[in-house]
Every structure is written in structure tokens, then in C-alpha cells.
SETORRO-843300 format. One record per residue: x, y, z of N, C-alpha, C in turn. Coordinates in steps of 0.2 Angstrom, whole numbers, padded with zeros to 4 digits. Layout:
N
<pt n_px="X" n_py="Y" n_pz="Z" ca_px="X" ca_py="Y" ca_pz="Z" c_px="X" c_py="Y" c_pz="Z"/>
...
This chain:
112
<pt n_px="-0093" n_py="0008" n_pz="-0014" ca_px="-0091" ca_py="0005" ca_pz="-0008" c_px="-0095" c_py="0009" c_pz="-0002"/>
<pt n_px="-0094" n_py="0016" n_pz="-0003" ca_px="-0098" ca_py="0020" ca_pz="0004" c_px="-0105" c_py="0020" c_pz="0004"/>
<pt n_px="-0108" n_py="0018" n_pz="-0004" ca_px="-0115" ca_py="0017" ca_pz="-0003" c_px="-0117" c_py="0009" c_pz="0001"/>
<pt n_px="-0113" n_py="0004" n_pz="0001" ca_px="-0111" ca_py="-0002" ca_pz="0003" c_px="-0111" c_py="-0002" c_pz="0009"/>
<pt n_px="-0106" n_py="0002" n_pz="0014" ca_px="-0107" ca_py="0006" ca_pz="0019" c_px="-0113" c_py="0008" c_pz="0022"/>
<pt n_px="-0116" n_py="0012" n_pz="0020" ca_px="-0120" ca_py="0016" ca_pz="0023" c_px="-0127" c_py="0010" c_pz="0022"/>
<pt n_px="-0128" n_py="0006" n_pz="0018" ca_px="-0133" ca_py="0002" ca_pz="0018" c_px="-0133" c_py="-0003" c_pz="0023"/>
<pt n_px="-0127" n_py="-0006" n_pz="0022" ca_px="-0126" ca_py="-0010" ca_pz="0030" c_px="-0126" c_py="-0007" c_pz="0036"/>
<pt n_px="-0126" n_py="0002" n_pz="0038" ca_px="-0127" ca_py="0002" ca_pz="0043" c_px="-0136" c_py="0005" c_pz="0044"/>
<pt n_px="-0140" n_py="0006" n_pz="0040" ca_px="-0147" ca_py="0007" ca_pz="0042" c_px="-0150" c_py="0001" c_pz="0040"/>
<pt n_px="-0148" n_py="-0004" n_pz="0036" ca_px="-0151" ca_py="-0013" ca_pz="0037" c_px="-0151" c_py="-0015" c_pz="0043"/>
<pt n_px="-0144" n_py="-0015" n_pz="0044" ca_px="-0140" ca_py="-0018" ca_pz="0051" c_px="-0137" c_py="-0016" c_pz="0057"/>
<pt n_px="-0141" n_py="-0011" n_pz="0060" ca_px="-0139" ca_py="-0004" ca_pz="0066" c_px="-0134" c_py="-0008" c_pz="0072"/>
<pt n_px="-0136" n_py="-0012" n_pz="0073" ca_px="-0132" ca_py="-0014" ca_pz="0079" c_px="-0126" c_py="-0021" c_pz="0076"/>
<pt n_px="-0127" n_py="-0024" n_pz="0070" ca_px="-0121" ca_py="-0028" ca_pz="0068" c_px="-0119" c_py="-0027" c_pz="0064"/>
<pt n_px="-0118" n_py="-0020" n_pz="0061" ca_px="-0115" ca_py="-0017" ca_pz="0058" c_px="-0107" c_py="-0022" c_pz="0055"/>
<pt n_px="-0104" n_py="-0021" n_pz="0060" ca_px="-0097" ca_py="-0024" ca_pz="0058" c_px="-0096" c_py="-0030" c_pz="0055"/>
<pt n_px="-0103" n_py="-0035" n_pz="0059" ca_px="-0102" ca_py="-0044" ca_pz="0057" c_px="-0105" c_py="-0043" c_pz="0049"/>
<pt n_px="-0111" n_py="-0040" n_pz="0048" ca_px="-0113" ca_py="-0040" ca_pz="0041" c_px="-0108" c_py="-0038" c_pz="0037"/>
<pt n_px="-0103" n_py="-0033" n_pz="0037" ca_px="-0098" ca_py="-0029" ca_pz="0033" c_px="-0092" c_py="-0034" c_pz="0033"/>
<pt n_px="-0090" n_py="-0038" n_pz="0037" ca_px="-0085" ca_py="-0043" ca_pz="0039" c_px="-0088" c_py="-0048" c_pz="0034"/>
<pt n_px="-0096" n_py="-0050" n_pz="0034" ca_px="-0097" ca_py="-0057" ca_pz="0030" c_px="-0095" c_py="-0056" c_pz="0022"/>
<pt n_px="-0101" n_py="-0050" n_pz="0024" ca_px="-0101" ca_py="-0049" ca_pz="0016" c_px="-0095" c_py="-0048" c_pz="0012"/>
<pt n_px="-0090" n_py="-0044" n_pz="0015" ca_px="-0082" ca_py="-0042" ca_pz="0010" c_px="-0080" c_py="-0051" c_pz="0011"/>
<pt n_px="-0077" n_py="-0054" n_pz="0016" ca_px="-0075" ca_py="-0061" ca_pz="0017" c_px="-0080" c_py="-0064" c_pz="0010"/>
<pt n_px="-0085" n_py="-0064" n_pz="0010" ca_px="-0086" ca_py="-0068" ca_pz="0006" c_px="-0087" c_py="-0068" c_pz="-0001"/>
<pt n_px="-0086" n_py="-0060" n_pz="-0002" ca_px="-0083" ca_py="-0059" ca_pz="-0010" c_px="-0077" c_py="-0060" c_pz="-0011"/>
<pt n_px="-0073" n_py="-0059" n_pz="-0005" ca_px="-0066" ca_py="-0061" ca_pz="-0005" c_px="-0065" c_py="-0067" c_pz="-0009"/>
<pt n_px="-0067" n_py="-0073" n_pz="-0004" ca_px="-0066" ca_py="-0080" ca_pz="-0005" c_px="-0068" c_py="-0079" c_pz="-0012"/>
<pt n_px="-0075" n_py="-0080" n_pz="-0014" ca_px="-0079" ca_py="-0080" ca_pz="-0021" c_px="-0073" c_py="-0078" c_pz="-0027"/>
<pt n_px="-0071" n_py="-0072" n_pz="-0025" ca_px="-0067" ca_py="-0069" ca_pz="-0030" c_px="-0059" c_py="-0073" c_pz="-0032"/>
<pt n_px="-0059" n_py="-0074" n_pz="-0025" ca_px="-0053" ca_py="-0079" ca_pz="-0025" c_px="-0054" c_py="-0087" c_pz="-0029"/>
<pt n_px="-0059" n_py="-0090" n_pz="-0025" ca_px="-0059" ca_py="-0096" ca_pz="-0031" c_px="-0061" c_py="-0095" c_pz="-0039"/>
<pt n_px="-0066" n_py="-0091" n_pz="-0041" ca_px="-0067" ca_py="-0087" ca_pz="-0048" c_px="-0061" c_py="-0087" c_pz="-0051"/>
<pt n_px="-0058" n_py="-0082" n_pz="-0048" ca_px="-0050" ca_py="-0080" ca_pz="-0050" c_px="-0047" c_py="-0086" c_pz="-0053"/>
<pt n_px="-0045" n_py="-0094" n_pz="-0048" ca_px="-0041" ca_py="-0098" ca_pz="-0052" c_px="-0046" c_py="-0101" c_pz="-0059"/>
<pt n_px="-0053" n_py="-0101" n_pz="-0054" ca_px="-0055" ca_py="-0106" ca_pz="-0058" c_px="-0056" c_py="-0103" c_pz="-0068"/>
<pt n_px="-0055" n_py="-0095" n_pz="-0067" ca_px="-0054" ca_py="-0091" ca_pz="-0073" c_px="-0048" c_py="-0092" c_pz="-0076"/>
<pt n_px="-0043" n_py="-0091" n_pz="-0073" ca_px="-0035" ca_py="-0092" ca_pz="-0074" c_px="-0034" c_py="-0099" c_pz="-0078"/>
<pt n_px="-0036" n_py="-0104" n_pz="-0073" ca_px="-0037" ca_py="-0111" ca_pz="-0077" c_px="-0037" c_py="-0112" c_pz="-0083"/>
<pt n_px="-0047" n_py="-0109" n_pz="-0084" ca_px="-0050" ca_py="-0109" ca_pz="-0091" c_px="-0044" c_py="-0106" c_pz="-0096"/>
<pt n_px="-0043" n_py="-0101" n_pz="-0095" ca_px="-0039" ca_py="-0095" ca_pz="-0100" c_px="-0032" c_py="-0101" c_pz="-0103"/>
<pt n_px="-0027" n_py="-0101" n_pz="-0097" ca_px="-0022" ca_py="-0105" ca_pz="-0098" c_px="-0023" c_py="-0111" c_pz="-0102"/>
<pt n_px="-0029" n_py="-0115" n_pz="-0099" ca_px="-0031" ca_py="-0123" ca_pz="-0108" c_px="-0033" c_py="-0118" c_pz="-0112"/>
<pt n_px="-0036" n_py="-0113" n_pz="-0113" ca_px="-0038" ca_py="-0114" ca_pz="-0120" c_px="-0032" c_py="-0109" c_pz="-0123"/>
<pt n_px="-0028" n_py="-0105" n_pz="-0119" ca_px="-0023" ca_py="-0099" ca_pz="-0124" c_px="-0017" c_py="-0102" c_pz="-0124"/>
<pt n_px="-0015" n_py="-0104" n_pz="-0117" ca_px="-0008" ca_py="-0107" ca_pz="-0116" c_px="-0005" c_py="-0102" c_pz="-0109"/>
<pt n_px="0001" n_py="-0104" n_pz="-0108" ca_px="0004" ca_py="-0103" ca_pz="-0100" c_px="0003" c_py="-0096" c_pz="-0103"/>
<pt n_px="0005" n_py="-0090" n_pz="-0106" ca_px="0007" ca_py="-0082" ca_pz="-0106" c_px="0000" c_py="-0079" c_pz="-0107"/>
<pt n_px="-0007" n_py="-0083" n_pz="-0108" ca_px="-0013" ca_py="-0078" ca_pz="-0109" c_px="-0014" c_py="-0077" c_pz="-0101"/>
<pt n_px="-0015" n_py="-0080" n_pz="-0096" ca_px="-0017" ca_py="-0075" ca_pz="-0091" c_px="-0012" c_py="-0069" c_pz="-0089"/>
<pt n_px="-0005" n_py="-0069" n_pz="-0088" ca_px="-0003" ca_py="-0063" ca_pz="-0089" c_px="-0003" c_py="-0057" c_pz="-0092"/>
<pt n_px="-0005" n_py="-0059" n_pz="-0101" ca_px="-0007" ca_py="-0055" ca_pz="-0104" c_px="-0012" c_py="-0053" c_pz="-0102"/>
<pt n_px="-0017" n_py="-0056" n_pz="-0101" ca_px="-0026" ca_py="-0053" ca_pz="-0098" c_px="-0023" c_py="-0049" c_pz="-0094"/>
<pt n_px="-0020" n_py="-0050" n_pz="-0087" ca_px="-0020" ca_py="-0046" ca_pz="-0082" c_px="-0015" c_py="-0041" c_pz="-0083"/>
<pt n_px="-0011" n_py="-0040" n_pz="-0087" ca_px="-0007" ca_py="-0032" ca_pz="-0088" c_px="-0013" c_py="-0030" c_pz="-0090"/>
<pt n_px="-0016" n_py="-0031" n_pz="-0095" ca_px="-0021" ca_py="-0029" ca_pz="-0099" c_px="-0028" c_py="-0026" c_pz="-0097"/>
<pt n_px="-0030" n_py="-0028" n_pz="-0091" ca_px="-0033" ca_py="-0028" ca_pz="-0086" c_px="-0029" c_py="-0021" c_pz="-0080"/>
<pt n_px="-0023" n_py="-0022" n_pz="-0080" ca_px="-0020" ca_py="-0019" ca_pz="-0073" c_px="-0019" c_py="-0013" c_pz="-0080"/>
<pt n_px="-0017" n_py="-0010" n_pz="-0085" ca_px="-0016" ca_py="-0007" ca_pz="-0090" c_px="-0024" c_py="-0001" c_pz="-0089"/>
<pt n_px="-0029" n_py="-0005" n_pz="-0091" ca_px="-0034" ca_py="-0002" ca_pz="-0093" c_px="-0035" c_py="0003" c_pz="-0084"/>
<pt n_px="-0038" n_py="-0002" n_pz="-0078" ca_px="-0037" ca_py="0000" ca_pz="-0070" c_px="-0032" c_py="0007" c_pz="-0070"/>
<pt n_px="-0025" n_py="0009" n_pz="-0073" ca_px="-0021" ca_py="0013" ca_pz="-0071" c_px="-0025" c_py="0019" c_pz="-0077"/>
<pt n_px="-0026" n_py="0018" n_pz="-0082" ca_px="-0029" ca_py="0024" ca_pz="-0084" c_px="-0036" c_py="0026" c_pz="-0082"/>
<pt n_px="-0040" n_py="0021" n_pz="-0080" ca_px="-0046" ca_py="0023" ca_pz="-0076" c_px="-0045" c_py="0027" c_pz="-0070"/>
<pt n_px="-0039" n_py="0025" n_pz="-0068" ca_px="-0039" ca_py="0031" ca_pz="-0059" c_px="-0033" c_py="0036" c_pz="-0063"/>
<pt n_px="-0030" n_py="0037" n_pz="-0067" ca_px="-0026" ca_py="0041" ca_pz="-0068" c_px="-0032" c_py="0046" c_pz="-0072"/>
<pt n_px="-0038" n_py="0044" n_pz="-0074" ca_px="-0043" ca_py="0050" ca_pz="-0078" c_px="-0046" c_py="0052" c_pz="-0073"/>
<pt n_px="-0052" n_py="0048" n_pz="-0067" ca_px="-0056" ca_py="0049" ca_pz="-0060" c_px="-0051" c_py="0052" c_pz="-0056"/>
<pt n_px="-0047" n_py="0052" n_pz="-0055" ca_px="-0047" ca_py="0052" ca_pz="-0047" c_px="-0042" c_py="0059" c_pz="-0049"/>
<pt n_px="-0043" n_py="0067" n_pz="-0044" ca_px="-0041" ca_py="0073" ca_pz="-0046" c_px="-0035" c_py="0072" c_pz="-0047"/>
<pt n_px="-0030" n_py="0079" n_pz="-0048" ca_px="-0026" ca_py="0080" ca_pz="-0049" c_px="-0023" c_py="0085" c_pz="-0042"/>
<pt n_px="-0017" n_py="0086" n_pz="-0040" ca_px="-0018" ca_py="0091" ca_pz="-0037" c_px="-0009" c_py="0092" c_pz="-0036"/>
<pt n_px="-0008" n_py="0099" n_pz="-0035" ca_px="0000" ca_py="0101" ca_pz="-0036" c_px="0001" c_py="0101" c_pz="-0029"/>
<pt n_px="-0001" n_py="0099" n_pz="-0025" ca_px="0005" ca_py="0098" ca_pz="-0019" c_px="0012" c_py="0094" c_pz="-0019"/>
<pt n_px="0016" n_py="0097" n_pz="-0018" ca_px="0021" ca_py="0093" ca_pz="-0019" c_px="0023" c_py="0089" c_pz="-0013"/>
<pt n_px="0027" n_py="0082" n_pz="-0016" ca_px="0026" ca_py="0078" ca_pz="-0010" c_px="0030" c_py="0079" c_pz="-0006"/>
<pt n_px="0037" n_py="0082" n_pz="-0005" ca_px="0038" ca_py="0085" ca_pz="0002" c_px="0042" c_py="0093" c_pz="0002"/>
<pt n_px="0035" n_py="0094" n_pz="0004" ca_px="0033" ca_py="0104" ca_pz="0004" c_px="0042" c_py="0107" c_pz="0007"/>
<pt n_px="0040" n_py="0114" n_pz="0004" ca_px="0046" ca_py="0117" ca_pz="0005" c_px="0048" c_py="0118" c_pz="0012"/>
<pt n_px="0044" n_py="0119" n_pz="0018" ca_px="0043" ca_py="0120" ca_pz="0022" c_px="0047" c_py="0115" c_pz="0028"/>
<pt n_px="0044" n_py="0109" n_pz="0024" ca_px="0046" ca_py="0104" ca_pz="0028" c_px="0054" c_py="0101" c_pz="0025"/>
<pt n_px="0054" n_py="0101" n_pz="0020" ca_px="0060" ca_py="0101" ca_pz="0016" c_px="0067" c_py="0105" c_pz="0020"/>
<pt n_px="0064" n_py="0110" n_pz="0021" ca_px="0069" ca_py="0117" ca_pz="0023" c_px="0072" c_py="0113" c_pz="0031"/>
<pt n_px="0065" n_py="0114" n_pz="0035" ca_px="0066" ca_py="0112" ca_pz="0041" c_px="0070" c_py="0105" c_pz="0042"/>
<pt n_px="0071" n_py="0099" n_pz="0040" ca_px="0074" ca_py="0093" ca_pz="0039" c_px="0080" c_py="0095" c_pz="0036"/>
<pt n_px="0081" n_py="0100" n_pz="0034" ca_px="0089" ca_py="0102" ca_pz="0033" c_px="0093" c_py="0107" c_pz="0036"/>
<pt n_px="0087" n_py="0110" n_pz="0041" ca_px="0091" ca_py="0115" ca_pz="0046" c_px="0093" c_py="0112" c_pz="0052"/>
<pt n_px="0090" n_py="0103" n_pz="0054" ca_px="0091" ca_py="0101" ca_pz="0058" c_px="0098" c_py="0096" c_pz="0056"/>
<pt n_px="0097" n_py="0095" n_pz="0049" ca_px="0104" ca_py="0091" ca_pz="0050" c_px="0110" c_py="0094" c_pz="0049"/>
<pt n_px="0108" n_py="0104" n_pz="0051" ca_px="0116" ca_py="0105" ca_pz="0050" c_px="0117" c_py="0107" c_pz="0057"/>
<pt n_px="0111" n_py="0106" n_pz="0063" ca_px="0112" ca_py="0108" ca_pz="0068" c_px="0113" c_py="0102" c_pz="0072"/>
<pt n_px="0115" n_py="0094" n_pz="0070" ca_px="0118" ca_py="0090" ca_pz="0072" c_px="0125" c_py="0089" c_pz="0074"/>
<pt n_px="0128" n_py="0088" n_pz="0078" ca_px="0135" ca_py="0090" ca_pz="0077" c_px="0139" c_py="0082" c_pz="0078"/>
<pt n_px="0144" n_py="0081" n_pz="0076" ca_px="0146" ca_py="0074" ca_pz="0076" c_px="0150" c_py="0075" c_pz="0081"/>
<pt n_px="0150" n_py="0069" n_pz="0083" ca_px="0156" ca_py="0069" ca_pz="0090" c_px="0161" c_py="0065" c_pz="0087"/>
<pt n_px="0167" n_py="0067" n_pz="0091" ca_px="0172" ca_py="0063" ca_pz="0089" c_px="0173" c_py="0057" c_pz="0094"/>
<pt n_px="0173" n_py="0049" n_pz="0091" ca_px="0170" ca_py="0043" ca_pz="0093" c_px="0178" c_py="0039" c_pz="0100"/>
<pt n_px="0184" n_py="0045" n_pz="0098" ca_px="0190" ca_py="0043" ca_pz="0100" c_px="0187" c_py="0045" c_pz="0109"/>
<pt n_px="0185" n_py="0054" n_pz="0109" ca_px="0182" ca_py="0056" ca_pz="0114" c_px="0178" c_py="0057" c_pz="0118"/>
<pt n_px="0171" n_py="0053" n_pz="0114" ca_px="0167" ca_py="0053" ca_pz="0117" c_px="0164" c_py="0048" c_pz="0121"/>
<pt n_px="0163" n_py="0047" n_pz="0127" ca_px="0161" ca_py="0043" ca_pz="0131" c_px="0157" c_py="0039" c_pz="0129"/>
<pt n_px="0156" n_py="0033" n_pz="0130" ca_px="0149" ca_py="0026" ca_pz="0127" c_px="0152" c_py="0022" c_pz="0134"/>
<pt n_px="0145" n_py="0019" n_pz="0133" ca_px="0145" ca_py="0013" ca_pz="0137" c_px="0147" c_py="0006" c_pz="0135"/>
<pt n_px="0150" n_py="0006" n_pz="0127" ca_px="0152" ca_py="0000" ca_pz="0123" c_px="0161" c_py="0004" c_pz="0125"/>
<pt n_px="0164" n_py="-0004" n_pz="0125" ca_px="0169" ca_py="-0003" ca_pz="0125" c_px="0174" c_py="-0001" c_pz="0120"/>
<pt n_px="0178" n_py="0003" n_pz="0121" ca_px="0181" ca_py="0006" ca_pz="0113" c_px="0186" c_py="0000" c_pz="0110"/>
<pt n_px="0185" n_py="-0002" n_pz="0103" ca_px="0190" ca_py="-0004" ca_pz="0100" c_px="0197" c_py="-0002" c_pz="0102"/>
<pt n_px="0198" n_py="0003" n_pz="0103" ca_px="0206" ca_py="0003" ca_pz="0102" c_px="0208" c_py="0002" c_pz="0110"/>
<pt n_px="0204" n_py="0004" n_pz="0115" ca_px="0209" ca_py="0001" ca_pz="0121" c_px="0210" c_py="-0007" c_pz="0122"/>
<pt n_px="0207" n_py="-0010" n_pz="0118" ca_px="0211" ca_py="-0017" ca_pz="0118" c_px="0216" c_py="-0019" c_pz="0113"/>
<pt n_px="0222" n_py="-0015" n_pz="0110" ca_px="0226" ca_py="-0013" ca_pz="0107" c_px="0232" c_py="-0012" c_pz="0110"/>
């Protein structure tokens, strides 16, 4: 894709966007009709559960491909740091009691 990128912007210096708009739009669409018209075929010749099958089998293969490419990395997803801080703020909230505290909503209980 960023070679895709970088191509469309030294072919196309100044339309950069409309070229990179046609071009994706029109893989898109492509893709999308392909799409049924392969879904289709699949379906007459295996029956209604092979395109499903294909595509787990498909989205199966996809999850171990980016689970092997793409790094690893031990950050954890919400750092101690920020973890600590999100808990020093909620002991530093203090509840009001709702009998006492003035609102602009009118209280349940004085219409009692």
C-alpha cells in the first residue's frame, strides 16, 4: 500500500487524492462484485455452508499471517502509570449526599 502511495503521488503531483480515490473506489466496487459473483459459483457447486467454510478458512489463514508479520511488543495495554493515576482520581471523588445537595432538578421527595 505505501508503495501504491508514493507512486500515485510522483505520477500524479497535483491529483494526488482523485487518483488514490479512483483507484481504491474502484477495487473496491471490483472486489465487491467478484466477491458475490465467487460466493455464487462456490454456493451451486458445494452447497449453502461452503462459502462460509472458504471464508473462516480464509480469515483463519489472514489471523496467523499477521500474528507471524507483524512485531510483538510488551507494552501493556493500560500502563501502570496511568492505571495508578485513574485510581487516585477515583478515590479523590467524594459523593455528595443527593438529600443535601442542591440540583436544579427538582427532588423526588418534596413532592411527598
Amino acid at each position: 500500500m505505501r508503495l501504491f502511495v508514493e507512486c500515485c503521488r510522483t505520477w500524479f503531483p497535483g491529483v494526488f487524492q482523485l487518483v488514490y480515490n479512483l483507484v481504491t473506489g474502484t477495487f473496491c466496487y471490483v472486489g465487491f462484485a467478484l466477491a458475490s459473483l465467487l460466493g455464487g459459483f462456490i454456493y451451486d457447486r458445494w452447497g449453502f455452508h461452503a462459502p462460509f467454510y472458504l471464508a473462516s478458512v480464509f480469515s483463519l489463514i489472514s489471523f496467523v499471517i499477521c500474528f507471524m508479520v507483524l512485531p510483538h511488543s510488551n507494552i501493556p495495554i493500560i500502563p501502570e502509570k496511568v492505571s495508578r493515576e485513574v485510581s487516585e482520581k477515583k478515590r479523590q471523588v467524594s459523593v455528595r449526599d443527593p438529600l443535601t445537595a442542591s440540583s436544579s432538578c427538582p427532588s423526588l421527595l418534596s413532592s411527598l
